[in-house]
N, C-alpha and C positions, 0 to 999 in steps of 0.2 A: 463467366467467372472472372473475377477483378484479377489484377497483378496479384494483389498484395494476400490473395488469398491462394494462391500456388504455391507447393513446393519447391521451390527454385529448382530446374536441373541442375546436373553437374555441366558446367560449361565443356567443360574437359571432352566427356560423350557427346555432346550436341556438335562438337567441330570434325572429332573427328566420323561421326555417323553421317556430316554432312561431308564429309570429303577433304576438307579442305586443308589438315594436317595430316601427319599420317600417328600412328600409336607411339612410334620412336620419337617423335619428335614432339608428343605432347609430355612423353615422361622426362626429356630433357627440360622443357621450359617447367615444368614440375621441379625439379631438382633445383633448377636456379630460382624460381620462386621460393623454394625452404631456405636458401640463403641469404636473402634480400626481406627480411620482415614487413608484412604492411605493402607489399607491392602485389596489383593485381595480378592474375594470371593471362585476362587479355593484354593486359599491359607489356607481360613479360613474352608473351606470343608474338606482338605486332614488333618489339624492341629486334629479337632473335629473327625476326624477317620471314616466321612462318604463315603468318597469314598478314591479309590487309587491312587498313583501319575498318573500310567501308565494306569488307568482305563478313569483319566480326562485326558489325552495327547491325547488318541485315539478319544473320543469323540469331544472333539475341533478340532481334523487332517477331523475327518471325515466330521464332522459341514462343516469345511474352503474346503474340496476338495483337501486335498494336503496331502503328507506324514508323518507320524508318526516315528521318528526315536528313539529308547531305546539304552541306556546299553553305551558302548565307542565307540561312533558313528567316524568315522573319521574325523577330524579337520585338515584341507590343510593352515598351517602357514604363509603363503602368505597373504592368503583370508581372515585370521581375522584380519590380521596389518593392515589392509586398515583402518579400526578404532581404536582408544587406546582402553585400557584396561575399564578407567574409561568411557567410553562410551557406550562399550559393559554391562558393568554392571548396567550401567543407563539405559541404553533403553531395558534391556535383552532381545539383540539381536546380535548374533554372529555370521557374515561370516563364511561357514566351507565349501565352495566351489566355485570357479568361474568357469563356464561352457560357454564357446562361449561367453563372457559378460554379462554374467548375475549371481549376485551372489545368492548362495542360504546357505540363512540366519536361523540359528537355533533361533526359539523364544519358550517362552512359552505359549505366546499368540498370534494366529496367526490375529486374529482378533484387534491388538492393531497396527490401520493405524500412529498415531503419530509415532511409534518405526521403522516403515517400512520406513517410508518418510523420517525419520532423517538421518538413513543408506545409502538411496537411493541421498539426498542430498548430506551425505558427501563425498561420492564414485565416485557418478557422475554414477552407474550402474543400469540397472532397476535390482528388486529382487524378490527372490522366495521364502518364506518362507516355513519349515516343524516345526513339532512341536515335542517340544523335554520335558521330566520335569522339574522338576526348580530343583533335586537335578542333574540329568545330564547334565543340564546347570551349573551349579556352578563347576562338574567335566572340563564339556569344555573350560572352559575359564579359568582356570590352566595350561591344556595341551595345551594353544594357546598363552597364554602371559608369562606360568608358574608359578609353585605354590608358595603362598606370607605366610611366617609363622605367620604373621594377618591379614590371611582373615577373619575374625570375625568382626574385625576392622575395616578393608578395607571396610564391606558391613556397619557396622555404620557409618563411615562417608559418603558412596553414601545416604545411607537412611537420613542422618543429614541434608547433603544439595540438598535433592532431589529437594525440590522448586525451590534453588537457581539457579541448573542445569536446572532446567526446565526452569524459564523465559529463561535463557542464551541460551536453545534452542530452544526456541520460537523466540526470535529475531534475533537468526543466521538464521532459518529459512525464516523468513522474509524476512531476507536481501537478502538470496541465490535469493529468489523469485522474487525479486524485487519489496516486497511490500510495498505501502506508510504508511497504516495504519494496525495496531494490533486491534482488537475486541475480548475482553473478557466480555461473555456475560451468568448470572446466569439462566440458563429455569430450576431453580425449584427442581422436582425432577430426570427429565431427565439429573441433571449435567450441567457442563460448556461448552457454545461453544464457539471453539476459529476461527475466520476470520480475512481473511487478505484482504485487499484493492488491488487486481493486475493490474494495466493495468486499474485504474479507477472502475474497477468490483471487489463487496464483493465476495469470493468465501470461502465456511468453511473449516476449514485445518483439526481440528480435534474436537474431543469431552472429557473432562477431567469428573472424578467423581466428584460427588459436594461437596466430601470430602474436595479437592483439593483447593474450591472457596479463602475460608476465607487465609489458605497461602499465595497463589499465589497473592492476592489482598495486602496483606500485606505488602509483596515484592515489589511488584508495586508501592506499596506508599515509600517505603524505598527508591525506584532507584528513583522517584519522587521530594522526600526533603519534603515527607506531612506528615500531622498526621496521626498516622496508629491509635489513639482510634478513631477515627472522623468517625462513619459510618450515618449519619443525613444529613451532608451538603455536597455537589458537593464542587470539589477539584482540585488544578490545578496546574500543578507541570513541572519539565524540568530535564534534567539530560544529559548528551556525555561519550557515552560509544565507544569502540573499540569495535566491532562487523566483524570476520572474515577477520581482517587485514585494518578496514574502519572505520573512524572516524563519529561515527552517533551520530547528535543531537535529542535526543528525547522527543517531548512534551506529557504531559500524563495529561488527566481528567478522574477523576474520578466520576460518577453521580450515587445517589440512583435511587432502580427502586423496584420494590414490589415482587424481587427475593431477592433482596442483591445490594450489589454494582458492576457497570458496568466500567468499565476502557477501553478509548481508547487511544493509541499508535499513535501517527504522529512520522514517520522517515524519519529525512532529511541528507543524505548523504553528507556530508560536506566534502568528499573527489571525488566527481564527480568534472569534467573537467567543469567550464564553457562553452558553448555553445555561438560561434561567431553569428555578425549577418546572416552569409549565412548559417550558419547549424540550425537553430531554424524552417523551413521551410517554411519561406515566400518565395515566388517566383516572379520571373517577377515584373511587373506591381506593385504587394501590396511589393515589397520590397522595391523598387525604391522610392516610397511613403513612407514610413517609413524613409528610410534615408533621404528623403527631410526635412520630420518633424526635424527630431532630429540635423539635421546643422542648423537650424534656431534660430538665436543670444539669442531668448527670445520668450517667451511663453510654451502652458499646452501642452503634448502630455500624454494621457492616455491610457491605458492597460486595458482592461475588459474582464471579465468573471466571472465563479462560480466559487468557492473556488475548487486547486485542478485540474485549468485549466490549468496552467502554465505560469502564469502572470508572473510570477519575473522572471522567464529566459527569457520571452521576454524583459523584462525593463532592465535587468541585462547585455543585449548581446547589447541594447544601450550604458548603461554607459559604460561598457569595452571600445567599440570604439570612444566616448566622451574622455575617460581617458587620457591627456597629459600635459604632465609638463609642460605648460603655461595654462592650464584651473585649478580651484579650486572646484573642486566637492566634495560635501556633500552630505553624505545618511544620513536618519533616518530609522531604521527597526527594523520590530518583527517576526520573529528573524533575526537575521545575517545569510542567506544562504550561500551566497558567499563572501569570503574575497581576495578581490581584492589589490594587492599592489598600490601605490600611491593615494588610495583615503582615504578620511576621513571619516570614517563609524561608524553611535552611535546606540548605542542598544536600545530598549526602554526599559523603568523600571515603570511599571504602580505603581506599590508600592513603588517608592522615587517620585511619584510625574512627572516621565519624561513621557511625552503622546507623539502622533504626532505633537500635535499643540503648544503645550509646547517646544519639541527640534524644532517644524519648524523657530518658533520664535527665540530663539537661534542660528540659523545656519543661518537666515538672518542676521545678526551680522557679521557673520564670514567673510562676502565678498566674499562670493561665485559666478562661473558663471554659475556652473548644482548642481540643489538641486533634491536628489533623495528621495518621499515620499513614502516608504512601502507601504501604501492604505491610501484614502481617506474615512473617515468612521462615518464622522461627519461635522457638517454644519462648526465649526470654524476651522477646519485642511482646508476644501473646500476653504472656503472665504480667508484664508493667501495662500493657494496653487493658487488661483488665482490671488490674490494681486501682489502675490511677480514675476507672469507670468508677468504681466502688470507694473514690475519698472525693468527692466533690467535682469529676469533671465533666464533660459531656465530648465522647473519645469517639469519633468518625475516620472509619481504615477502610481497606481494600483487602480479602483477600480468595487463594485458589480453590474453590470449592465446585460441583457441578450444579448443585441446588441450593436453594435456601433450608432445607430442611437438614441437610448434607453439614451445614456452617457448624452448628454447636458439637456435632461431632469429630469435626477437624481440629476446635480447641482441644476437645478435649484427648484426642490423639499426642497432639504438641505439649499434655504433662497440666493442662491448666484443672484444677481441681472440679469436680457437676456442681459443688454450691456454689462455687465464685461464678460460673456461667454462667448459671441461672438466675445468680441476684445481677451480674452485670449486663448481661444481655437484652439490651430494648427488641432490638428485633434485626430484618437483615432483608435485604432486596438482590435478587437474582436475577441477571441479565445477561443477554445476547444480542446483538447483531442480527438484524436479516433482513435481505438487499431488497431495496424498494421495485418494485415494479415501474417501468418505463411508462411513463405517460404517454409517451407522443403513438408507442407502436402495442401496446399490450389490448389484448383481443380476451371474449369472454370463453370460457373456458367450456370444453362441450360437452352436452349431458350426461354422454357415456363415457368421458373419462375416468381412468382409473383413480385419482388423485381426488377428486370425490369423496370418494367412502369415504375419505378422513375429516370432512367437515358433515356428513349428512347427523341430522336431517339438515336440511339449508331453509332456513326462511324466503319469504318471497320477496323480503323488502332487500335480500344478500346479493352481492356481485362481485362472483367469484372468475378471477381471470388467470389468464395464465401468459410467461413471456415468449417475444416473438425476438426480437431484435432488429436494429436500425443503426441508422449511422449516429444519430444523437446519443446513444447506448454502448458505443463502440459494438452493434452484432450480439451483445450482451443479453438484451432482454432485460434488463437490470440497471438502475441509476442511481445511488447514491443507497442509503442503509436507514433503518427503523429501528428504535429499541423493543425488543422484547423483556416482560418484568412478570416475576411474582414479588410478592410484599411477605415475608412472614413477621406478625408480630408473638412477642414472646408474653402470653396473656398467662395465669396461673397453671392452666390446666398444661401446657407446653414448660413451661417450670416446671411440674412434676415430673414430666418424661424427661426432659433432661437430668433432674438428681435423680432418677431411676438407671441412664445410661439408655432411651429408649433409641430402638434403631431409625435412621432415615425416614423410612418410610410411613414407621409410626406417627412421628412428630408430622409428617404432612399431610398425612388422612386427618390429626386434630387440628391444623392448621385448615385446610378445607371445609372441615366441619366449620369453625369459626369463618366462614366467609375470601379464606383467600384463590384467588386463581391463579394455576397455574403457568410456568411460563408454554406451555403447548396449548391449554386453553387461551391466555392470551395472544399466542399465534392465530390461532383463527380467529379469532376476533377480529385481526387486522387483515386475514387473507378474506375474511365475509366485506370487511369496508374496502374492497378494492388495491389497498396498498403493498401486499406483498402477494406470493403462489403461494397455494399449498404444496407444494413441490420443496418451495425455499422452507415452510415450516418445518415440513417432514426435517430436511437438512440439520435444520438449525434447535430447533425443540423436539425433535423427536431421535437422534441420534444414538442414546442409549436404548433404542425399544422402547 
């Protein structure tokens, strides 16, 4: 089993089980650790004279399973440029070998997964960690970048901006990973967990000391624009930073919790390529219907799903192909994902007063022919988004709904009249997320699997598979995400049911009749073409029963 896939012991028990402190004297170096923030505990061990540097090397080589290396270990120059200087002394962790592709990394703590992953990140190599001391570490990385005549200095400023290096590696991190959202989360005494949103799934990246918390929050609020004394009230902040060559917008809340405070991360890569309509993956039949919708001179065509489904690149690979110098198109959004040339796109400003319904009003004004609404999330943005369907526009929104059959029901929840629906209403595409299967490692799925039933009968031209995981997968089974869609349009007979008030389920038995599939039938369709499990379908379209 890998380092990085261990529960790290408590250091604390591994010294003293081995002998080498005794119980008093590990609660003392305990005590002046909670004084001293951000200072190791071997660190505050070897300082207090209770054990040796090379006494605590062996014990953690032997804890991790892996090599112990003392004294002037050799350093292969090659193999530590693969990282800078100031990184190797941030994460102390330094390449001093590359064997067959895999580098093997001097740390002091073999056990510190954050410092492994970063190296392994930035290299692009899997790694091998031995363990080396922290002053034969500090010789090493002299004889690898060579010796600085203030290095004294050199380690007060890593130490000065440790937090600052850390968020920065936290959300290069993310990015590498392709993560949507950052979770920094306070458990107490156990320290900080840090999780990332991959592929729709939380998965925990690493764990920080709870030394660590109140900084790193601090920080956060700084990149933010919030108040860093404000720990009492939930906070809500925005910030675009450069993040490994990528312009990322990033939204950040901060919320009390009975740890400390909690901050999450939404990253929107505002250097991704828009997605045309043929790439977003409607197929067939539900595309053909979408492009019906959206040529049609006037009226609503909506977008649903959970938040995080991918609502705005389907509405966004609309406008794209709407977009031409004889149409007048206006967006309103929160945020700007995509910035499109020749359109007119407003941002919303909830604190100067500009909402949806607010700029919707406005941009009927403007003499537009496609009004494009971010979401609809409220009864008076609904009632002008339909309004303005039904006097000449062609009104493309986003909003929370679990089905397309679900949508006409939501308006009319929100206070919007069943005749204004039903004459506004072109139609509505429902979508989800679900995580592609791994090429490199996914294996076919065995006859007697349980997960089966859910696609039989199976044709014989079908190859149904299921995930394994790998390193290209991060272990995942899963790499990157697929749209799932049903298409409803809104033909007469679906007009009736809505000026009747008919329920959900009605409207989608006549939607079916007329030819539409749903979004669980669309799941197997793509778990029959190899591209996702039926495991993720189950997940992802079949969650309600």
């Amino acid at each position: 089993m890998a380092v990085g896939d261990r529960v790290p012991p408590r250091l604390g028990d591994v010294l003293v089980a081995a002998g080498l402190v005794t119980r008093a004297q590990m609660e003392q170096a305990l005590a002046v650790q909670r004084r001293m923030p951000g200072r190791r505990l071997g660190e505050v061990l070897v300082e207090l004279g209770f054990v040796a540097e090379n006494d605590l090397a062996q014990v953690l080589a032997r804890q991790a399973g892996t090599e112990y290396q003392y004294g002037s270990f050799p350093v292969d120059p090659a193999a530590a440029r693969r990282i800078a200087r100031e990184q190797a002394e941030a994460w102390r962790a330094l390449p001093i070998a590359d064997e067959g592709g895999v580098l093997v990394v001097a740390v002091v703590d073999p056990f510190d997964v954050w410092a492994l992953d970063n190296v392994r990140l930035a290299t692009g190599r899997e790694v091998r960690p031995v363990v080396v001391t922290a002053r034969d570490f500090g010789r090493a990385i002299d004889r690898a970048y060579g010796a600085v005549g203030a290095s004294p200095a050199a380690a007060a400023r890593v130490e000065d901006t440790g937090v600052v290096r850390l968020l920065d590696d936290l959300l290069a991190r993310a990015v590498a990973e392709r993560a949507s959202d950052v979770h920094v989360e306070p458990q107490g005494e156990e320290g900080v967990r840090i999780r990332l949103r991959v592929d729709g799934v939380l998965v925990e990246a690493t764990r920080l000391p709870a030394s660590l918390h109140a900084p790193l929050l601090t920080r956060i609020k700084i990149l933010g624009g919030m108040d860093i004394a404000e720990h009492r009230l939930p906070q809500d902040g925005r910030a675009e930073r450069a993040v490994q060559g990528r312009t990322v917008d990033i939204r950040v809340s901060v919320l009390p919790t009975i740890h400390g405070e909690k901050a999450a991360l939404r990253l929107l890569d505002k250097s991704e390529r828009l997605l045309g309509l043929d790439e977003i993956g409607l197929e067939g039949e539900g595309l053909a219907r979408y492009r019906r919708m959206i040529g049609r001179p006037h009226g609503l065509v909506l977008v649903s799903g959970p938040t995080g489904s991918g609502k705005t690149t389907t509405v966004m690979a609309a406008v794209a192909a709407l977009n031409r110098v004889e149409r007048n198109v206006v967006t309103i959004e929160d945020p700007v994902e995509y910035q499109l040339p020749g359109l007119n796109q407003v941002q919303v400003n909830a604190r100067a007063g500009l909402g949806f319904a607010e700029g919707l009003r406005a941009i009927l004004r403007q003499d537009p022919d496609v009004v494009v609404v971010g979401e609809i999330r409220d009864p008076e943005t609904a009632e002008i988004a339909v309004r303005a369907a039904l006097t000449g526009h062609l009104v493309l929104s986003s909003i929370h709904t679990n089905s397309a059959a679900s949508t006409p029901g939501r308006l009319l929840d929100m206070g919007v009249p069943p005749y204004l629906v039903a004459s506004a209403l072109i139609g509505v595409v429902a979508q989800r997320l679900a995580r592609r299967l791994c090429p490199r490692c996914r294996r076919p799925l065995p006859p007697d699997a349980p997960a089966r039933s859910l696609a039989a009968p199976v044709g014989e031209h079908d190859a149904l598979y299921e995930a394994v995981g790998c390193a290209y997968c991060s272990r995942t089974g899963y790499r990157g995400r697929l749209g799932l869609f049903e298409v409803l349009a809104v033909t007469p007979a679906v007009q009736q049911a809505i000026m009747a008030r008919a329920r959900a389920e009605e409207l989608e038995r006549l939607a079916v009749e007329e030819g539409m599939q749903t979004l669980a039938e669309n799941g197997l369709a793509r778990a029959r073409q190899g591209l996702t499990s039926l495991d993720e379908v189950r997940r992802v379209a079949y969650a309600e029963g």
